[in-house]
Structure formats: C-alpha cells, structure tokens
VOPAGU-2260 file (C-alpha; in pm, 1 decimal, decimal comma):
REM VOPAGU-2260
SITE   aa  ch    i         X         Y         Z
SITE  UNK   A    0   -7184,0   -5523,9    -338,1
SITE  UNK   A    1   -7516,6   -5576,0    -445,0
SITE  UNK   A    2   -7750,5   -5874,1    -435,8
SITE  UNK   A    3   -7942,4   -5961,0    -772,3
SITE  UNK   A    4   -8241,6   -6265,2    -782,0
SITE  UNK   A    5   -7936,2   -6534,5    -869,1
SITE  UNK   A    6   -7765,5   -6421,2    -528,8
SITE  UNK   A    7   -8099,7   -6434,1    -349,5
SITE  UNK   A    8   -8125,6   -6844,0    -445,2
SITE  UNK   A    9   -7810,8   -6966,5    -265,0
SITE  UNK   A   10   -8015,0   -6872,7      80,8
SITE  UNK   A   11   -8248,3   -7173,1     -19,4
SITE  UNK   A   12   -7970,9   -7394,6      10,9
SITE  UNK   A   13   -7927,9   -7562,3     367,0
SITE  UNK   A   14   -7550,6   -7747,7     277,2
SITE  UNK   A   15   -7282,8   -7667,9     -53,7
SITE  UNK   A   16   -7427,7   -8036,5    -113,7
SITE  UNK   A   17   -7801,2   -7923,6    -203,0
SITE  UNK   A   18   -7651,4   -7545,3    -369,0
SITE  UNK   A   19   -7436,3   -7865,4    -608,9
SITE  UNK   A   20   -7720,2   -8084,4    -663,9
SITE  UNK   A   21   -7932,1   -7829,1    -801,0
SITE  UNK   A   22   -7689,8   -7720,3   -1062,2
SITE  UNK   A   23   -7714,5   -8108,2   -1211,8
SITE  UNK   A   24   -7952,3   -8119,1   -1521,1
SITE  UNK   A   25   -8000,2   -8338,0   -1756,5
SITE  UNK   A   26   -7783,2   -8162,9   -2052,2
SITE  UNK   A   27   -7495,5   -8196,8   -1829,7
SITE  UNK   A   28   -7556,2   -8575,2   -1787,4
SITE  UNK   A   29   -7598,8   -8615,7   -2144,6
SITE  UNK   A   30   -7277,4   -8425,1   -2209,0
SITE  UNK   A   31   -7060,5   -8547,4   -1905,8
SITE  UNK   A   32   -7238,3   -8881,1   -1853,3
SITE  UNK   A   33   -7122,0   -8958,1   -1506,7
SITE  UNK   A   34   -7330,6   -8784,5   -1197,2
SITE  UNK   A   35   -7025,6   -8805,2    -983,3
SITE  UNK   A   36   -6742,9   -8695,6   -1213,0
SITE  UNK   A   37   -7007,8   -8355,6   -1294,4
SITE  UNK   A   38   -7069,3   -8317,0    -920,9
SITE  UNK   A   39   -6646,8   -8313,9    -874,1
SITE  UNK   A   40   -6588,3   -8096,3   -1183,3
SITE  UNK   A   41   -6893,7   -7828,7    -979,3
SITE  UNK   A   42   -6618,2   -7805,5    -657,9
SITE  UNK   A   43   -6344,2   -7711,7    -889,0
SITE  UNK   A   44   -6514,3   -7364,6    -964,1
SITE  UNK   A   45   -6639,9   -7516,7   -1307,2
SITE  UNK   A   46   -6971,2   -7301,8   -1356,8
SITE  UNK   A   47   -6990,6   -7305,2   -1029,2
SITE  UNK   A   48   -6949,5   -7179,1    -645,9
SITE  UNK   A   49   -6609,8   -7295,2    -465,3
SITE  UNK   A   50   -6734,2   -7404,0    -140,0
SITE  UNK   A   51   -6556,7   -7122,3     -13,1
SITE  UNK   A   52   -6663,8   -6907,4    -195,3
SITE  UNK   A   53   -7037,7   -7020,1    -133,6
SITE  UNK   A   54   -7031,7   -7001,3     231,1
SITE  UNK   A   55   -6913,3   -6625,3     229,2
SITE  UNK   A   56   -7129,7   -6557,7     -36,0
SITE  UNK   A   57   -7437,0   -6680,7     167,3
SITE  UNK   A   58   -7323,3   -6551,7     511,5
SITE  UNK   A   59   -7300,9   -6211,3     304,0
SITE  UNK   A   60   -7652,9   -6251,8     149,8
SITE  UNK   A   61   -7790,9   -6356,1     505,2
SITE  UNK   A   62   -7616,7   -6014,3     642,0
SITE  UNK   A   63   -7782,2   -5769,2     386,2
SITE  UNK   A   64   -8115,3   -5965,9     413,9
SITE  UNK   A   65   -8116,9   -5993,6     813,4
SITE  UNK   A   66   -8122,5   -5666,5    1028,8
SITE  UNK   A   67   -8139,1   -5913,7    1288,8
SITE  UNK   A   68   -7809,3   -6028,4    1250,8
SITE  UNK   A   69   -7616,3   -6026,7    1554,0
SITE  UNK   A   70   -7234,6   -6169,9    1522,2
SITE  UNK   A   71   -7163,5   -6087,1    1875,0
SITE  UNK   A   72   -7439,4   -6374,4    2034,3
SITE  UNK   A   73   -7307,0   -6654,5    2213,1
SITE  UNK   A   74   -6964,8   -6492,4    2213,4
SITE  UNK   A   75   -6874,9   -6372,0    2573,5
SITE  UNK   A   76   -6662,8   -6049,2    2450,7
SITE  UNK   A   77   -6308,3   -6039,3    2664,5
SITE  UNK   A   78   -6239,9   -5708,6    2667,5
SITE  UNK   A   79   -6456,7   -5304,9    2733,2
SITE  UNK   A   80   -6404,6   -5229,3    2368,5
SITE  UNK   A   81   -6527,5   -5552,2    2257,2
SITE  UNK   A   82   -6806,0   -5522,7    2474,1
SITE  UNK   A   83   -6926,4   -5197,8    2387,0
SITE  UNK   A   84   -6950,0   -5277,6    2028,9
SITE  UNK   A   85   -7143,3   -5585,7    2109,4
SITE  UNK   A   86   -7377,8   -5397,9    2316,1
SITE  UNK   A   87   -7434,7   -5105,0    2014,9
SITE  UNK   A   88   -7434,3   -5422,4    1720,6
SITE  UNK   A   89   -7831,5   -5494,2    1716,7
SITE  UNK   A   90   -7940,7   -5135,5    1763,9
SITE  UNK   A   91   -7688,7   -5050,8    1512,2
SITE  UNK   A   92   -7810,8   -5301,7    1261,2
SITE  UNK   A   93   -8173,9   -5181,5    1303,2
SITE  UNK   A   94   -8094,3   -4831,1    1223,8
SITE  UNK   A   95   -8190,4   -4732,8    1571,8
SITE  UNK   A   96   -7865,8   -4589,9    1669,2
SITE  UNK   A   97   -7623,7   -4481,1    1461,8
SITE  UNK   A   98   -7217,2   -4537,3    1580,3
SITE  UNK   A   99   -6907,9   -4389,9    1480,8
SITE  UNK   A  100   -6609,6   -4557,5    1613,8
SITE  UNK   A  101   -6241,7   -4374,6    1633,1
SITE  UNK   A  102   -5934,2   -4593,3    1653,9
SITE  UNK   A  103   -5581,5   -4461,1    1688,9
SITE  UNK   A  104   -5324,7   -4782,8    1700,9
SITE  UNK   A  105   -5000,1   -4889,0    1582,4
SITE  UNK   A  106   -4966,0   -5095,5    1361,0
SITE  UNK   A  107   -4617,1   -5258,7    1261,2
SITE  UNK   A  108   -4495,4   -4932,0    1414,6
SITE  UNK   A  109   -4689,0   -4732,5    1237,6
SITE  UNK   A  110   -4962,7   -4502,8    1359,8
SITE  UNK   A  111   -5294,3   -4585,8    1216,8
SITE  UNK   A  112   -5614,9   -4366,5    1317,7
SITE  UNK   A  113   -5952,3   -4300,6    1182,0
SITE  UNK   A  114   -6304,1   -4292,2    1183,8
SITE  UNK   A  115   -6555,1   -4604,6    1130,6
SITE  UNK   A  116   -6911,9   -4650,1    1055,4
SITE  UNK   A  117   -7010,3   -4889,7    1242,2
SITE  UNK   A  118   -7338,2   -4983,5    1064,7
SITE  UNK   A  119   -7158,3   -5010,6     732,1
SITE  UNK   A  120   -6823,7   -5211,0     873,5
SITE  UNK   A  121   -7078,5   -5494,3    1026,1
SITE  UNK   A  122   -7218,4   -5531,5     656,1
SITE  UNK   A  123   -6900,4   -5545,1     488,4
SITE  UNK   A  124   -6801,3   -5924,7     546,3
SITE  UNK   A  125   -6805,9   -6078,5     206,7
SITE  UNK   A  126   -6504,6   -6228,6     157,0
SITE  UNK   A  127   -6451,5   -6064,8    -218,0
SITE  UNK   A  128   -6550,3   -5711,7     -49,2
SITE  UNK   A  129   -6202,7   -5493,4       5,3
SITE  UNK   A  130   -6125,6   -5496,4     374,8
SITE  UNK   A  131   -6362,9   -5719,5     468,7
SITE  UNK   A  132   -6447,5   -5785,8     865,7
SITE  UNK   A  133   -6465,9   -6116,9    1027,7
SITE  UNK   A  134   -6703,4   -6034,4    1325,0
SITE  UNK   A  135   -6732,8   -6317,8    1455,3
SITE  UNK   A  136   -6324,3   -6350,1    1509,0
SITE  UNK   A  137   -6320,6   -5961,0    1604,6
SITE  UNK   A  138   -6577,1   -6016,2    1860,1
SITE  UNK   A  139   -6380,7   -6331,3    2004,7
SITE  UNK   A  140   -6045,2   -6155,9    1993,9
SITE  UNK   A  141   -5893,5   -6380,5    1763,4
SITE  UNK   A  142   -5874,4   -6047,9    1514,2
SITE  UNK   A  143   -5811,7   -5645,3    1576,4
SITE  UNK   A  144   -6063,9   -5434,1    1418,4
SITE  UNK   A  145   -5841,5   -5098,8    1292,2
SITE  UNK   A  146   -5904,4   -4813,5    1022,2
SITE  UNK   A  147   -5879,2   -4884,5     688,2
SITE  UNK   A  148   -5892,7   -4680,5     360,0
SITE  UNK   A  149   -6251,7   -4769,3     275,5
SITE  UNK   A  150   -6421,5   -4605,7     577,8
SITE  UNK   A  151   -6528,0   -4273,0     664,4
SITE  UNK   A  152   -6184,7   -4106,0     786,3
SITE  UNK   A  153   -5842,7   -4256,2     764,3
SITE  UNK   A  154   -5461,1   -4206,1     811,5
SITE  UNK   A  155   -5145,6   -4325,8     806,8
SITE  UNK   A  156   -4925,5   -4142,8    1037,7
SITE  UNK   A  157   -4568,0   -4288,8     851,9
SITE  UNK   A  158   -4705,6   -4216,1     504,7
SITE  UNK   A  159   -4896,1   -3949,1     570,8
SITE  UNK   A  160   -5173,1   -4094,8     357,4
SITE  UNK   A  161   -5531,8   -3924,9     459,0
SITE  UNK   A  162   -5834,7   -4059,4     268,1
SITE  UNK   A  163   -6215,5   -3996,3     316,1
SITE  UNK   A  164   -6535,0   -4148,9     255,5
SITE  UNK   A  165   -6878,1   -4150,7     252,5
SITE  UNK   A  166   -7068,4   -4372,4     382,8
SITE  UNK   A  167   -7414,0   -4487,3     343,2
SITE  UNK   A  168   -7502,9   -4388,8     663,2
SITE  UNK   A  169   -7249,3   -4051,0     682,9
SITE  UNK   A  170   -7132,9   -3753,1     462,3
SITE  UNK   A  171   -6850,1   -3594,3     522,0
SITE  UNK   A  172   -6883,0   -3205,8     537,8
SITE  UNK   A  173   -6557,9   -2935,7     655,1
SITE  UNK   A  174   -6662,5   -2640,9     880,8
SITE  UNK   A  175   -6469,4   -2375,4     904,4
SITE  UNK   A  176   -6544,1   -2298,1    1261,5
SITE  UNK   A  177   -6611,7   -2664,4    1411,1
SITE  UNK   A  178   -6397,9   -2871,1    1180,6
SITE  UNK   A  179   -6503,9   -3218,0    1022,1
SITE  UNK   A  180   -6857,4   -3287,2    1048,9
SITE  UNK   A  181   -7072,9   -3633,6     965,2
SITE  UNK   A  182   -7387,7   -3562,7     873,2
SITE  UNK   A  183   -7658,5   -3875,6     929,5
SITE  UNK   A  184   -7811,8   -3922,8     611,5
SITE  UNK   A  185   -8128,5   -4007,5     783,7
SITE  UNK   A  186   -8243,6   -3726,6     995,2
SITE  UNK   A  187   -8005,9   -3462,2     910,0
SITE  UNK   A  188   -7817,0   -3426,8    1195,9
SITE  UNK   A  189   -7440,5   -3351,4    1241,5
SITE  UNK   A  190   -7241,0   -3576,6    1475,8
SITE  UNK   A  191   -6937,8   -3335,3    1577,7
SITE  UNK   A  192   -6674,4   -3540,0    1658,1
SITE  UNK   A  193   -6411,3   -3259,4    1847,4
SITE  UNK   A  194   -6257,0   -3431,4    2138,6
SITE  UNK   A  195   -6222,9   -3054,6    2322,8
SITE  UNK   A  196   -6566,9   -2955,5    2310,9
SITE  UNK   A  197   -6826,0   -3095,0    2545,6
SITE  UNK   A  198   -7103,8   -3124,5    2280,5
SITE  UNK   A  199   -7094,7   -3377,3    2015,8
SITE  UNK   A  200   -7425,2   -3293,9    1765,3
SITE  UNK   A  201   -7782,1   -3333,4    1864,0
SITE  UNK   A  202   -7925,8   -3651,6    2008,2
SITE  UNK   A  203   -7505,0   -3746,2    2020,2
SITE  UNK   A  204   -7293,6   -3840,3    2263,1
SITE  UNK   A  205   -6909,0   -3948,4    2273,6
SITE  UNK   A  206   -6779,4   -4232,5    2519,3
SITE  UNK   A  207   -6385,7   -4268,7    2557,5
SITE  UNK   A  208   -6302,0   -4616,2    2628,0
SITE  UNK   A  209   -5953,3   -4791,8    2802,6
SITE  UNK   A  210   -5822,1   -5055,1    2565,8
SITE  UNK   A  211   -5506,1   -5229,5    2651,9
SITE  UNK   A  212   -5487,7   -5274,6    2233,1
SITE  UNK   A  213   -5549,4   -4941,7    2094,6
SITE  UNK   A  214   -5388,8   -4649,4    2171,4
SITE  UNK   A  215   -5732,5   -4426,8    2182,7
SITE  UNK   A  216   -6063,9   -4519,4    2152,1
SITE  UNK   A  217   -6367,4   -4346,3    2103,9
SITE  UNK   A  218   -6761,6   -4440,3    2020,6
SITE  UNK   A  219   -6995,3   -4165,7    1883,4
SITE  UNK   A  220   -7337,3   -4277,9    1983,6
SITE  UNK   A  221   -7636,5   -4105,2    1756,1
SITE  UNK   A  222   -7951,1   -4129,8    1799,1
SITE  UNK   A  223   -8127,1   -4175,3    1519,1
SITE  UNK   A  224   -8487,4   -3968,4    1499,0
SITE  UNK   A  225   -8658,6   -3971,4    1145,6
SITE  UNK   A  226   -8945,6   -3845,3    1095,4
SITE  UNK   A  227   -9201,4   -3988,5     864,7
C-alpha cells in the first residue's frame, strides 16, 4: 500500500478530534448549518475517516515513515521466540540485518509451514492490508504470528496448497543443486536456507529456536553489506 500527499496529512493530526475539525469548512456549514450535526455525520464514514479506520491508517503511515519504529519497546516478550524477534526488530527495520523467519505449526489440525520476511511482515499492519500483523499483540502473546499466503514461502500441509512470493527485500530463485534460494535484493547475496547443510549464504547464519507453540522454528540472520 502506498502513501500519497493526502495520506501524509493525517500524521499532523494529534487526536480523530483535530483529523474532524479540519474537514469543517464553511460550504459545509452553509449546506448542513449545524457544526455539531456535520461533525456527527464526519464519524459515520460520510467523506470521511471512521475513527477506526483513522487510527490504523496513521499507525500505518507512522510505520512506512519511521525506520525507528520499534513495536516490541516497553513490552517484556514471554517467551525465546518472542524474544528473538524483538531483539532482530530495530536492526531489521533499519535495513541493517536482514531476517527470514521459518514457522512449521498446526493450525486447527492442520500443518502450516513457511518462510517470512521479517522486514516486510513488521510493515504490513494496516488494517485494510491482507494478513495484516498486530505487533504489538504478537509481541505480548496475546496473538501467534504463522505463515500466510502473502509471504515469501508457504504451505498447507491438508490442502496441499504451496504459494510463493517475492518480497521487497527477497527473490525467490530454484537451484538445481542447492534447492530454493532468496536472493537479498540489496547486496546480491543468496541466503540458503537447507536445514542439512552447515552453511547458510554469505554473511548468513541460521539459529533453531525451542518454542512450546510452534512445532519448528528457525531465524535466518543476513547481514546486510551494500556497497555504495
């Protein structure tokens, strides 16, 4: 989802309050006479932002603006997973290191597995977006972050469903010899993600981590050089 200059205004608003006041102009006054009835005709959605739908859209706005962004702060992370991703979020977000995280879990007694860019899953929050993260909730375990068909591997053991993506971050390439491949988009390099071999791409390494939620779990940790 991209941000054009009409986006870019609802960051000046401290409160839905202010973002409502400013829509209030004298043609509507003239045509609606009544400050307060145009004001409660604005919450409704009438040419205008649910409340809602303004808070996502300016928690999204402050994500894409904001490599500084950190969901995980002032949340005390209760379990290794959890705290692995909070310790990889800021680097992540800075382009600094680059993380690919496999999941396998069941879900609903089905077998879910697949590979996430990390990077690209902390951006995707806007409510609208498809499959859209709550960070804050996943980092307080009060939601399970799993797989889904928008990110860079995916599949669905009972269905046998197997999608792939790019991502802006990744693209997807097939070896013959060594199998899948993600190649950064940034400096080239191929993060191998083969659980029997001991190397995992230059600048690349692969951490296996004990979750009492997922099944297996996995963090591919590149990183990034580019060279300017």
């Amino acid at each position: 989802m991209k941000s054009n200059e009409q986006d870019l205004l609802i960051l000046k608003f401290e409160t839905y309050d202010e973002y409502l006041d400013s829509l209030v102009d004298g043609k509507s006054l003239q045509y609606f006479g009544d400050r307060e009835n145009l004001i409660s005709l604005f919450r409704t959605g009438y040419r205008a932002l649910t409340k809602d739908a303004f808070e996502a859209q300016k928690n999204f706005l402050q994500v894409a603006k904001d490599p500084n962004t950190v969901f995980s702060r002032n949340i005390v992370p209760k379990n290794e997973f959890l705290q692995e991703l909070a310790s990889r979020e800021r680097p992540n977000r800075l382009g600094l290191l680059s993380t690919i995280i496999y999941i396998r879990s069941m879900s609903k007694n089905v077998e879910i597995s697949g590979y996430i860019d990390y990077e690209e899953a902390l951006r995707r929050v806007h409510k609208d977006q498809l499959y859209s993260n709550d960070w804050n909730a996943i980092f307080a375990g009060e939601a399970i972050l799993r797989p889904t068909p928008v990110d860079l591997l995916y599949y669905n053991a009972k269905t046998g469903n197997s999608l792939r993506n790019n991502s802006r971050n990744y693209r997807i390439l097939c070896d013959p010899l060594r199998g899948i491949l993600f190649r950064n988009m940034y400096d080239r390099k191929d993060v191998i993600p083969d659980p029997m071999s001991n190397y995992y791409g230059t600048n690349t390494s692969r951490l296996v981590v004990s979750s009492e939620v997922y099944e297996q779990v996995a963090l591919y940790d590149h990183v990034v050089r580019i060279n300017y």
